[in-house]
PDB file of N, CA, C and O in Angstrom:
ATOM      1  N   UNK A   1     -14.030   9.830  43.858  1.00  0.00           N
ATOM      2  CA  UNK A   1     -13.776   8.576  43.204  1.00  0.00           C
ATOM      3  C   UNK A   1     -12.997   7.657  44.142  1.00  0.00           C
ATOM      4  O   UNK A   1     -11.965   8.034  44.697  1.00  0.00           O
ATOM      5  N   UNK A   2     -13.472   6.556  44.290  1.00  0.00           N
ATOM      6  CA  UNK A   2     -12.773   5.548  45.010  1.00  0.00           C
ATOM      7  C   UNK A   2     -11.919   4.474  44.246  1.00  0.00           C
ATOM      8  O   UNK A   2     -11.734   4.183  43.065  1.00  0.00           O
ATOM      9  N   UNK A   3     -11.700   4.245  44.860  1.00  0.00           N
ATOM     10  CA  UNK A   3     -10.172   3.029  44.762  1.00  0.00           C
ATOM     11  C   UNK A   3     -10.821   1.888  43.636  1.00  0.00           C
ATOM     12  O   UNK A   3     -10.442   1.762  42.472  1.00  0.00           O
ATOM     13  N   UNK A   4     -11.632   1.296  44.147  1.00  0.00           N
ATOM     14  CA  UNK A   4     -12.549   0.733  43.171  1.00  0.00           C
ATOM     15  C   UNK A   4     -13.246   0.884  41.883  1.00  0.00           C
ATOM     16  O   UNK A   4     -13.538  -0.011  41.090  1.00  0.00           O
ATOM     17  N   UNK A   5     -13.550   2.614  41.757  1.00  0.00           N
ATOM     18  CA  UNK A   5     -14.395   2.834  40.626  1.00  0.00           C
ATOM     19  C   UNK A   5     -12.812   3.150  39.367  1.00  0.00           C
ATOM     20  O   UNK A   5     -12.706   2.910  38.165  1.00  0.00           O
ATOM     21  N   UNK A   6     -11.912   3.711  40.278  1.00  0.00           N
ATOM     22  CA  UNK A   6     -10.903   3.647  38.802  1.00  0.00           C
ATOM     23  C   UNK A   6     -10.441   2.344  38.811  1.00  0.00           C
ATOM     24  O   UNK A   6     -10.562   2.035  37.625  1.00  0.00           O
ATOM     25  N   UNK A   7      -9.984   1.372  39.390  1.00  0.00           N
ATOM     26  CA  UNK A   7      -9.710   0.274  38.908  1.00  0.00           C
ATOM     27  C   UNK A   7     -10.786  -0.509  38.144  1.00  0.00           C
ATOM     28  O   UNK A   7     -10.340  -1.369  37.384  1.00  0.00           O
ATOM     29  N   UNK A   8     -12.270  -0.359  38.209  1.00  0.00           N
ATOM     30  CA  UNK A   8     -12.778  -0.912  37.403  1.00  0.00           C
ATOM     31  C   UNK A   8     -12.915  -0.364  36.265  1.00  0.00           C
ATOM     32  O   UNK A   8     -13.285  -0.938  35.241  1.00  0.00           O
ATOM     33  N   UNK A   9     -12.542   1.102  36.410  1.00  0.00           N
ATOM     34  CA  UNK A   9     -12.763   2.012  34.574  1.00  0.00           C
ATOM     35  C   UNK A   9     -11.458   1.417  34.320  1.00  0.00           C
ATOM     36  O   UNK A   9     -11.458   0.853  33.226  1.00  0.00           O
ATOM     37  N   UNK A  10     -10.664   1.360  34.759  1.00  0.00           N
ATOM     38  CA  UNK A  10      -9.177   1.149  33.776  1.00  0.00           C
ATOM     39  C   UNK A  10      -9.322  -0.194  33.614  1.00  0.00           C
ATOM     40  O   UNK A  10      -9.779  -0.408  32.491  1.00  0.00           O
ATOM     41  N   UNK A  11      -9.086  -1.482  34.406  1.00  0.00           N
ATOM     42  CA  UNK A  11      -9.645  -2.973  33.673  1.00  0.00           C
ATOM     43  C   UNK A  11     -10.537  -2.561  32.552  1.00  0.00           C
ATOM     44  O   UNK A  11     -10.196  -2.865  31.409  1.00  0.00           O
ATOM     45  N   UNK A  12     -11.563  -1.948  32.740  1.00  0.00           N
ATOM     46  CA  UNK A  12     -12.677  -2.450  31.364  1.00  0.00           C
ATOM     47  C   UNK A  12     -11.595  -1.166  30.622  1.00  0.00           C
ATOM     48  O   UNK A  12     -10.643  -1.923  30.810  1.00  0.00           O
ATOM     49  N   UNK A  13     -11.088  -0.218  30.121  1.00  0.00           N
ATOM     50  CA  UNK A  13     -10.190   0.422  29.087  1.00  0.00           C
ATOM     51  C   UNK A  13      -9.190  -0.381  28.887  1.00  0.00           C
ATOM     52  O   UNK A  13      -9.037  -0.438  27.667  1.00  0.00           O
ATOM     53  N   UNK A  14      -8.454  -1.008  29.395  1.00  0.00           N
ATOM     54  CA  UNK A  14      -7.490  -2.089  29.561  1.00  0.00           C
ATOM     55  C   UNK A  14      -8.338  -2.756  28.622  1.00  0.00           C
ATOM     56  O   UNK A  14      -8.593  -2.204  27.551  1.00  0.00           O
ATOM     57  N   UNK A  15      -8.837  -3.960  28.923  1.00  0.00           N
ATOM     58  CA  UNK A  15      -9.911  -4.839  28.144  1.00  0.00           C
ATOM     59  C   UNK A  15     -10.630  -4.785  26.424  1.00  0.00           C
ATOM     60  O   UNK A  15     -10.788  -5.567  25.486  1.00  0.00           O
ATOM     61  N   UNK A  16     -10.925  -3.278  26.764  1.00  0.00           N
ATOM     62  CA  UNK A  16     -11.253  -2.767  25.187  1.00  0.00           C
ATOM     63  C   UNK A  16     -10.027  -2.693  24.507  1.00  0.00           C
ATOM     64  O   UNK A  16      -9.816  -3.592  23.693  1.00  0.00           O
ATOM     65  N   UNK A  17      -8.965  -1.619  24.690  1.00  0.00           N
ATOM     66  CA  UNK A  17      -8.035  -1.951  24.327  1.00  0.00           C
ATOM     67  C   UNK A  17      -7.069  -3.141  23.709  1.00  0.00           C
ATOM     68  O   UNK A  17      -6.255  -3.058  22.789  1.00  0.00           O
ATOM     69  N   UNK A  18      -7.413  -4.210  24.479  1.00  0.00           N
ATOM     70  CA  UNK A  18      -6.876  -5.432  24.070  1.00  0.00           C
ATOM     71  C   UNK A  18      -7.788  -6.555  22.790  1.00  0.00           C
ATOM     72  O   UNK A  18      -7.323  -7.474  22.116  1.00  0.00           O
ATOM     73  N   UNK A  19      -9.127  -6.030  22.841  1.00  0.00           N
ATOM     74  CA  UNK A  19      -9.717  -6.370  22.143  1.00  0.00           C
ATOM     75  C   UNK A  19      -9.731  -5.762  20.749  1.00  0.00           C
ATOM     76  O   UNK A  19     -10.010  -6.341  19.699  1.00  0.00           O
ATOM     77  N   UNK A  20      -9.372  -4.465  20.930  1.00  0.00           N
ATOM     78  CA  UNK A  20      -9.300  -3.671  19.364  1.00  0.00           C
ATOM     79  C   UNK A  20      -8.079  -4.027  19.260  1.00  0.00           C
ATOM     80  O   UNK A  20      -7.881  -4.517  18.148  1.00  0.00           O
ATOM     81  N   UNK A  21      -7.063  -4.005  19.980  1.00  0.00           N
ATOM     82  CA  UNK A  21      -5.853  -4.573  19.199  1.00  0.00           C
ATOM     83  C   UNK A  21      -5.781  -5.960  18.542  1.00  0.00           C
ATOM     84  O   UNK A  21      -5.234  -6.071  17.445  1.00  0.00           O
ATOM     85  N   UNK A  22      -6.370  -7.138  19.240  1.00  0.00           N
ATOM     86  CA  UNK A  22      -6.070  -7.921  18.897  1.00  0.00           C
ATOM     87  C   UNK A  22      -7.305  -7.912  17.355  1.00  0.00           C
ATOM     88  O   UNK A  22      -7.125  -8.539  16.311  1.00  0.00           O
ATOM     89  N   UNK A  23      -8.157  -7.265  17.592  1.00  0.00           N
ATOM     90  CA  UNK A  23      -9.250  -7.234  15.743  1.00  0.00           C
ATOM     91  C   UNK A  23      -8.232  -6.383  15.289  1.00  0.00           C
ATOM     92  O   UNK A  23      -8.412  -6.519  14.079  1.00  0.00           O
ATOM     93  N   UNK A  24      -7.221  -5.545  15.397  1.00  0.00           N
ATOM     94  CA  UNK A  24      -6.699  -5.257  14.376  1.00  0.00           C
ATOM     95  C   UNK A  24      -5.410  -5.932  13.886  1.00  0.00           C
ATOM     96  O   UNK A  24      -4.811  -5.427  12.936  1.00  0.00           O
ATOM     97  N   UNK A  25      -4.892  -7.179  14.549  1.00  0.00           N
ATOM     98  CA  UNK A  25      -3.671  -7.819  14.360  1.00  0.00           C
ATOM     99  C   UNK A  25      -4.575  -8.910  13.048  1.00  0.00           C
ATOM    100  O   UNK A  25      -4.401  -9.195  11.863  1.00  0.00           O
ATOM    101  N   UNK A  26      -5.370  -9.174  13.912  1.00  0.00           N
ATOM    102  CA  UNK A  26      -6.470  -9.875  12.795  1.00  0.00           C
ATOM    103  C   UNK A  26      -6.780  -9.722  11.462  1.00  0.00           C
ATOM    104  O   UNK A  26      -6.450 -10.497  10.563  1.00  0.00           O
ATOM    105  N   UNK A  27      -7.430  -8.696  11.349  1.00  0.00           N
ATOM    106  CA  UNK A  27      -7.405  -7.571   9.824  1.00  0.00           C
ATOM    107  C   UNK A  27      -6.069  -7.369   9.422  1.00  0.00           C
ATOM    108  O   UNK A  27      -6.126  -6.690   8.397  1.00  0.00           O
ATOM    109  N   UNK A  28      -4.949  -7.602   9.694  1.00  0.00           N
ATOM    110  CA  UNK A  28      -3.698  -7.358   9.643  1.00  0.00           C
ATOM    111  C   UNK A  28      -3.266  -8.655   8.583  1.00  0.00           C
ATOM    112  O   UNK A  28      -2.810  -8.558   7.444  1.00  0.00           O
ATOM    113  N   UNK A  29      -3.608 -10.021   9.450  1.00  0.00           N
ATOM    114  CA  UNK A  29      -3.041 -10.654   9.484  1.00  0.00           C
ATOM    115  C   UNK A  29      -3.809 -11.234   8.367  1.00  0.00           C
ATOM    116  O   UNK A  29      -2.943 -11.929   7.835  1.00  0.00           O
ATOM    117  N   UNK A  30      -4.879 -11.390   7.676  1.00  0.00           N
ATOM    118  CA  UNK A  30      -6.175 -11.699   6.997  1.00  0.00           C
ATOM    119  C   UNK A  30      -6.379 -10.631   5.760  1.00  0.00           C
ATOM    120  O   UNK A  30      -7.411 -10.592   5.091  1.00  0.00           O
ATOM    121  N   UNK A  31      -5.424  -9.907   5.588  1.00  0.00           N
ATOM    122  CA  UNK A  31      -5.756  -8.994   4.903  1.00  0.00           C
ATOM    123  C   UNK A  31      -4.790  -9.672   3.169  1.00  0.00           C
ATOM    124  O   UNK A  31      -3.695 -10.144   2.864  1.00  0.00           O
ATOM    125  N   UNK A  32      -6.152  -9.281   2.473  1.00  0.00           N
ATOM    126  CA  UNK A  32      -5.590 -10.192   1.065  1.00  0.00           C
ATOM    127  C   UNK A  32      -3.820  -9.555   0.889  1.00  0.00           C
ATOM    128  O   UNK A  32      -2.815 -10.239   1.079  1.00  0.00           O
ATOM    129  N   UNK A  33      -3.842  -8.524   0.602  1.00  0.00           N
ATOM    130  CA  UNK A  33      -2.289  -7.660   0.490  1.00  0.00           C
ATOM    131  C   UNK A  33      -1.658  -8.161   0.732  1.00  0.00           C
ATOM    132  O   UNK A  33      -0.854  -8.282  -0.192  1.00  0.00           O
ATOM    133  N   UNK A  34      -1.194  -9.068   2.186  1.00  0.00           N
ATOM    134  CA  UNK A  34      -0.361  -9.019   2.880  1.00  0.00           C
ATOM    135  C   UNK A  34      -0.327 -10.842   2.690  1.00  0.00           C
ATOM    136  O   UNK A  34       0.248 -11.493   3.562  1.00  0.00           O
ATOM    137  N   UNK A  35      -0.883 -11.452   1.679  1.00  0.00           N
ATOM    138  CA  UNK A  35      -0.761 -13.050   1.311  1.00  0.00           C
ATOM    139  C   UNK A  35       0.999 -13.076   1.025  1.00  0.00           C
ATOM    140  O   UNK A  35       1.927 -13.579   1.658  1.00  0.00           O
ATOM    141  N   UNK A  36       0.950 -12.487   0.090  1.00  0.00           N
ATOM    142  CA  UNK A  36       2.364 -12.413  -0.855  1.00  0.00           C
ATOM    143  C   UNK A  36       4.069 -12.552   0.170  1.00  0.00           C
ATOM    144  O   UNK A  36       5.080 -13.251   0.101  1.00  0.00           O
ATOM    145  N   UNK A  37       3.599 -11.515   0.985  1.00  0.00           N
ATOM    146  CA  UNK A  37       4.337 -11.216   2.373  1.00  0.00           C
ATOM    147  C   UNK A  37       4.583 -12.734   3.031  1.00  0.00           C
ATOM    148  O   UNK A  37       5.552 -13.481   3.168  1.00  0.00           O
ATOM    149  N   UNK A  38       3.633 -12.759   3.252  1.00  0.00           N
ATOM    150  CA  UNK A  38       3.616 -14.158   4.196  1.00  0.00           C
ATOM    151  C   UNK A  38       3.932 -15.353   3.748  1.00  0.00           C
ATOM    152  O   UNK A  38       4.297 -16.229   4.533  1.00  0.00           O
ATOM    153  N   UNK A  39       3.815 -15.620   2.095  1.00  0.00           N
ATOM    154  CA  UNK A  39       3.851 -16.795   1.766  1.00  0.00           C
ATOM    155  C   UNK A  39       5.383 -16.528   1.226  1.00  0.00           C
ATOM    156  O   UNK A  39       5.890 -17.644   1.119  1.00  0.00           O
ATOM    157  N   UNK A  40       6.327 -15.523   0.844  1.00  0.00           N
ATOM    158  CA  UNK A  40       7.582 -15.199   0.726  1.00  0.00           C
ATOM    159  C   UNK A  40       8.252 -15.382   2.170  1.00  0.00           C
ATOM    160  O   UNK A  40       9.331 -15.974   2.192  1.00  0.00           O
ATOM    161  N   UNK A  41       7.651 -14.881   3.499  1.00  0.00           N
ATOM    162  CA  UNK A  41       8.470 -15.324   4.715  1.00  0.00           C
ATOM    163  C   UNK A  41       8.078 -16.466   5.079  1.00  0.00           C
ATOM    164  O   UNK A  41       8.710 -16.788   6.085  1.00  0.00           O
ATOM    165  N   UNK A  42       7.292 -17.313   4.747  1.00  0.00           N
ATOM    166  CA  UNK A  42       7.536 -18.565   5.323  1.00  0.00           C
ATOM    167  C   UNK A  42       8.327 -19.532   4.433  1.00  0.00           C
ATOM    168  O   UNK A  42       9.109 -20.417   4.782  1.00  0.00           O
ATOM    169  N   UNK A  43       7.974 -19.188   3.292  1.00  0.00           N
ATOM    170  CA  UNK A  43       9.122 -20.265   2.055  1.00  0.00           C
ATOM    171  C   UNK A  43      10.617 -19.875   2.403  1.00  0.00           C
ATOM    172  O   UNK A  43      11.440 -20.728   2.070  1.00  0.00           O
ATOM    173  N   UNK A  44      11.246 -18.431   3.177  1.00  0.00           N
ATOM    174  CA  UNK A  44      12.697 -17.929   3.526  1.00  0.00           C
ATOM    175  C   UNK A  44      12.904 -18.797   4.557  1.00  0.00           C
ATOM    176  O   UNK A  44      13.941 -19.426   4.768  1.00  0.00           O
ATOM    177  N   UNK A  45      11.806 -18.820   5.255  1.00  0.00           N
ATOM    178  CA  UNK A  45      12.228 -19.236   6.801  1.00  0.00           C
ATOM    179  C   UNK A  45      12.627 -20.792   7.073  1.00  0.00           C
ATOM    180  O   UNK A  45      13.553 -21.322   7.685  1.00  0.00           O
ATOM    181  N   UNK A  46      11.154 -21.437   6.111  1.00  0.00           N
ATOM    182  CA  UNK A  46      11.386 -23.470   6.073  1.00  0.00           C
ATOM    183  C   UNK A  46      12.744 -23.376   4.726  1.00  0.00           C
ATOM    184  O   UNK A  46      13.531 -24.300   4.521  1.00  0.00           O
ATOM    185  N   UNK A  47      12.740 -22.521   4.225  1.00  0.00           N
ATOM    186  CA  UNK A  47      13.668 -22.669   3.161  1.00  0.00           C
ATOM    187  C   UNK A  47      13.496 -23.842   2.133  1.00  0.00           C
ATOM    188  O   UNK A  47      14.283 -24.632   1.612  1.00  0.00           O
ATOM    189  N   UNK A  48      11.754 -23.568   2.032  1.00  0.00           N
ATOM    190  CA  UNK A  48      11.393 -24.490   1.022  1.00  0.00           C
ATOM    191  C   UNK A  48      11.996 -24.185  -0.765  1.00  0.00           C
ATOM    192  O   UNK A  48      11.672 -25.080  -1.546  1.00  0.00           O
ATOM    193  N   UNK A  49      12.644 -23.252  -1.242  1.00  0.00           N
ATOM    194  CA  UNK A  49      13.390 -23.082  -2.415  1.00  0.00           C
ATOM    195  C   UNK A  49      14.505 -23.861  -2.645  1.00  0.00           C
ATOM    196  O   UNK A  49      14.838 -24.435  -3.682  1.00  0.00           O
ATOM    197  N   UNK A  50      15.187 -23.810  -1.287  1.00  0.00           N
ATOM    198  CA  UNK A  50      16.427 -24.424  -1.082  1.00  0.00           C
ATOM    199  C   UNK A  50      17.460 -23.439  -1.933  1.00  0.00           C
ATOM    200  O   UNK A  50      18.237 -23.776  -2.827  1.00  0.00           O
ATOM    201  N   UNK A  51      17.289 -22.461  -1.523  1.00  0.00           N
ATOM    202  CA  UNK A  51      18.426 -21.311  -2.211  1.00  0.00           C
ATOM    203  C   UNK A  51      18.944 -20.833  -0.839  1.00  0.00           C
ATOM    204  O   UNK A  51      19.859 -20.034  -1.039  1.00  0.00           O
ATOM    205  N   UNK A  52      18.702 -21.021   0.533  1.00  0.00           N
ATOM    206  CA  UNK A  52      19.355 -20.611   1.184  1.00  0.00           C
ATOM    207  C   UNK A  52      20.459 -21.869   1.776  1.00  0.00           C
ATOM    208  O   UNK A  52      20.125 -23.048   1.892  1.00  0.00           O
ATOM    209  N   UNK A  53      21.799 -21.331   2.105  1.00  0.00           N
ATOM    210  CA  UNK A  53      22.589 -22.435   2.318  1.00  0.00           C
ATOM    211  C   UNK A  53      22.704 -22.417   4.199  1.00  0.00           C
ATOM    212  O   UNK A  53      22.637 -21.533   5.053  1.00  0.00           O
ATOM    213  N   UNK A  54      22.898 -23.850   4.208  1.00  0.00           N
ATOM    214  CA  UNK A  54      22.602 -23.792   6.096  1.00  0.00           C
ATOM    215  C   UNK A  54      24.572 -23.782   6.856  1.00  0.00           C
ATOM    216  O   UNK A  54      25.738 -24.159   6.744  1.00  0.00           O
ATOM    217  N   UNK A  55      23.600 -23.045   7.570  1.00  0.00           N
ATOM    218  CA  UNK A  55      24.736 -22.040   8.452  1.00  0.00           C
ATOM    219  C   UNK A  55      25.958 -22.728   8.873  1.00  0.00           C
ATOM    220  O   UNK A  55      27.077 -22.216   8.870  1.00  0.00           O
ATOM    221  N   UNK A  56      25.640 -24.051   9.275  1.00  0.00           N
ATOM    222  CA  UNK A  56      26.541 -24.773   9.766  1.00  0.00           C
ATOM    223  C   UNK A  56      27.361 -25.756   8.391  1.00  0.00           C
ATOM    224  O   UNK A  56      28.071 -26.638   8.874  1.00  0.00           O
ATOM    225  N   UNK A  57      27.369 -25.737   6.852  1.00  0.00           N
ATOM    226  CA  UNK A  57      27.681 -26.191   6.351  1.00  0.00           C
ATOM    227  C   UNK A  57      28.775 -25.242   5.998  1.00  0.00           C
ATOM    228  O   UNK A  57      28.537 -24.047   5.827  1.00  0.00           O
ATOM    229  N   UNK A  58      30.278 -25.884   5.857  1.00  0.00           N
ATOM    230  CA  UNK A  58      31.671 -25.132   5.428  1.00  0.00           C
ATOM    231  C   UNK A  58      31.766 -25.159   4.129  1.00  0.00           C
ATOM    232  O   UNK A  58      32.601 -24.481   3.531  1.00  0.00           O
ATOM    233  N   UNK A  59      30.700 -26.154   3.383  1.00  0.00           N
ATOM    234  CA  UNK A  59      31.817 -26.365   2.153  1.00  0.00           C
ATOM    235  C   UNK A  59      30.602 -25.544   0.962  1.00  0.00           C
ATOM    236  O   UNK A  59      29.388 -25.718   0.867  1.00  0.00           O
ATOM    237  N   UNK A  60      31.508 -24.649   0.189  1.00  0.00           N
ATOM    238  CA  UNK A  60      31.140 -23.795  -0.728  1.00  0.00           C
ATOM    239  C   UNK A  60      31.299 -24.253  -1.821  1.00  0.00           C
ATOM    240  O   UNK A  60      31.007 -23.590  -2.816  1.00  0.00           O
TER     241      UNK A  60
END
Protein backbone atom coordinates (compact mmCIF):
# COMPACT_ATOMS: atom_id res chain seq x y z
CA UNK A 1 0.00 0.00 0.00
CA UNK A 2 1.25 3.33 -0.88
CA UNK A 3 1.19 6.67 0.53
CA UNK A 4 -1.52 7.59 -1.77
CA UNK A 5 -3.92 4.67 -1.68
CA UNK A 6 -4.41 5.22 2.27
CA UNK A 7 -4.76 8.78 2.04
CA UNK A 8 -7.32 8.41 -0.49
CA UNK A 9 -9.26 5.51 1.60
CA UNK A 10 -9.16 7.71 4.66
CA UNK A 11 -10.36 11.23 2.80
CA UNK A 12 -13.26 9.26 1.21
CA UNK A 13 -13.98 7.49 5.21
CA UNK A 14 -13.35 10.93 6.46
CA UNK A 15 -16.01 12.26 3.89
CA UNK A 16 -18.65 9.54 4.55
CA UNK A 17 -18.33 10.07 7.92
CA UNK A 18 -19.05 13.67 7.75
CA UNK A 19 -21.88 13.14 5.66
CA UNK A 20 -23.71 10.61 7.99
CA UNK A 21 -23.08 12.85 10.69
CA UNK A 22 -24.20 15.75 9.40
CA UNK A 23 -27.89 13.49 8.05
CA UNK A 24 -27.96 12.64 11.45
CA UNK A 25 -27.70 16.22 13.13
CA UNK A 26 -30.44 16.75 10.54
CA UNK A 27 -32.93 13.99 11.64
CA UNK A 28 -31.97 15.34 14.97
CA UNK A 29 -32.71 18.57 14.40
CA UNK A 30 -36.17 17.96 12.22
CA UNK A 31 -37.35 15.49 14.31
CA UNK A 32 -41.15 16.26 15.40
CA UNK A 33 -40.13 15.31 19.36
CA UNK A 34 -37.68 17.58 19.67
CA UNK A 35 -40.19 20.90 18.43
CA UNK A 36 -41.15 21.42 22.13
CA UNK A 37 -37.30 21.49 23.10
CA UNK A 38 -36.51 24.01 20.76
CA UNK A 39 -39.32 26.26 20.88
CA UNK A 40 -38.83 26.28 25.04
CA UNK A 41 -34.90 27.16 24.33
CA UNK A 42 -35.37 29.75 22.14
CA UNK A 43 -38.34 31.63 24.06
CA UNK A 44 -35.39 31.17 27.45
CA UNK A 45 -32.80 32.47 25.40
CA UNK A 46 -34.71 35.86 23.40
CA UNK A 47 -36.57 35.82 26.70
CA UNK A 48 -39.64 36.29 24.86
CA UNK A 49 -41.92 35.53 28.32
CA UNK A 50 -40.12 38.14 29.97
CA UNK A 51 -39.86 36.07 33.22
CA UNK A 52 -36.27 36.15 33.05
CA UNK A 53 -34.71 39.27 34.77
CA UNK A 54 -31.52 40.87 32.93
CA UNK A 55 -28.31 40.41 34.55
CA UNK A 56 -27.21 43.77 34.64
CA UNK A 57 -30.38 45.19 36.34
CA UNK A 58 -29.84 45.82 40.48
CA UNK A 59 -33.12 46.68 41.34
CA UNK A 60 -35.39 43.79 42.72
Amino acid sequence: MTYETVAAISQSAVLIFYILFFIAVLVYVFWPGNKTRFERASRSALDLDGSAKDPGDDNK
